[in-house]
N, C-alpha and C positions, 0 to 999 in steps of 0.2 A: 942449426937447422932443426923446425920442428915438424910434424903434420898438424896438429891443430894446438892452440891454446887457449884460456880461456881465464877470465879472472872473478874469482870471488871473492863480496866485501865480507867483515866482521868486526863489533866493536866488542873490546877485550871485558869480559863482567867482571867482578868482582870475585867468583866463583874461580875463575881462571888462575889466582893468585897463591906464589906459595907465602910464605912467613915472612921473607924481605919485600914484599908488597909488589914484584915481577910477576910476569907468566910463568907458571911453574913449567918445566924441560917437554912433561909429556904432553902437556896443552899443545904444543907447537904440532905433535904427531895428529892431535882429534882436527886443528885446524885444518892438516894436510887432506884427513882423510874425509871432511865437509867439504874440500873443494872440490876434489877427486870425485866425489858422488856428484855435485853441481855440475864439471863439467861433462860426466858419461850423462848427465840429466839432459843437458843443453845437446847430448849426440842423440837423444832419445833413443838411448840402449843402457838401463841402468841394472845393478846387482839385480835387481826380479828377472829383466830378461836373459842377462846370462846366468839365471839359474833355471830359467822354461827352457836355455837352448843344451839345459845340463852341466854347463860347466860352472866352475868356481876357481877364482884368480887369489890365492894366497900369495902375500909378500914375500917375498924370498932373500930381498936382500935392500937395506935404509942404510942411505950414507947421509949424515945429517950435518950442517955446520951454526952456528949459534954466534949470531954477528954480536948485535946488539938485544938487551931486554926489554920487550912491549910490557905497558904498565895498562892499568884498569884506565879504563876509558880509550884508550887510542883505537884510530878509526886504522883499522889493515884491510890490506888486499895482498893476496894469495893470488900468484899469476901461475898459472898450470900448463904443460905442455906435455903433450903427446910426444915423445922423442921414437919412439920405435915398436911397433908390436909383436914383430916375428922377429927371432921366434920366442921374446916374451916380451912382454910389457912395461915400457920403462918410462916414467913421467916424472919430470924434472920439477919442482915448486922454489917462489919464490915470493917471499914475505916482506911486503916493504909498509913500511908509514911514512907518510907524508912524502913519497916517493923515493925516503932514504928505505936501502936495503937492510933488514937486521935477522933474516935469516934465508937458508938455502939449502935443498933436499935434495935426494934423488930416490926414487923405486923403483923394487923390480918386483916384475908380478908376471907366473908362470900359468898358463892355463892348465886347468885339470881337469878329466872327466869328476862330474860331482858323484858320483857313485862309487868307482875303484882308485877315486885322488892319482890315475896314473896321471903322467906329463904329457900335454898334448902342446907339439913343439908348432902349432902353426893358430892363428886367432879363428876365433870364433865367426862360421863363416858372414851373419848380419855385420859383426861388425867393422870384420875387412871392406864390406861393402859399403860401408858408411865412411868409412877413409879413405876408400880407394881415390884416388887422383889428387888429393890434397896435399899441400904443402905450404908450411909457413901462413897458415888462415886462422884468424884469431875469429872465435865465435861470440859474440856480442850478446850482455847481459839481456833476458824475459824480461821485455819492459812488461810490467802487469795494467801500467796506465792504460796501456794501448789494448788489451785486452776484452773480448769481443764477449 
């Protein structure tokens, strides 16, 4: 069970690649953390607003697993979920091509006052409020075609 999730695409560059012509281990973590941004985008509450509301969410704790290796060119999607925010923030990722799975994440992210880093054991209150009553809703990609 989630409260939201959400999926972002990415095609693998060149740049990505270590020496055996794979995604190198730590590309898999920037992927993680382009979709994390995409989906607090898609909540419209991103790193800028929880730093106007003071806080800042350091990772705390990345349990990773490394199925299979994405090569230059393959088209991925990153499927992101909300699994829990109080009293810290845990969002589960998962990296599939061609809707085979080849990798699978998890984090944890603790809020903190951004001034004295102490632990603030309850979420940010805009964005309790933007979760509140949700469950299991998958938020559907910014079509920009449609775009006003």
């Amino acid at each position: 069970m989630f409260i939201v999730s959400s999926e972002y695409n990415l095609t693998v560059s060149f740049e990505d690649l270590d020496p055996m012509n794979m995604v190198w281990h730590g590309n898999y973590i920037r992927y993680m953390e382009q979709a994390r941004c995409d989906l607090f985008s898609k909540l419209n509450y991103t790193y800028i607003d929880m730093k106007n509301d003071g806080i800042v969410y350091p990772i705390i704790k990345m349990k990773t697993k490394y199925i299979r290796p994405a090569r230059f060119g393959d088209k991925l999607a990153v499927e992101t979920e909300i699994i829990s925010i109080e009293p810290a923030l845990e969002i589960s990722y998962t990296i599939k091509r061609c809707g085979e799975k080849i990798f699978k994440a998890e984090t944890m992210q603790i809020a903190a006052d951004i001034n004295t880093f102490e632990s603030i054991y309850t979420p940010p209150v805009r964005l309790a409020k933007i979760l509140e009553g949700r469950v299991n809703e998958k938020i559907e990609p910014y079509n920009f075609n449609n775009a006003v």
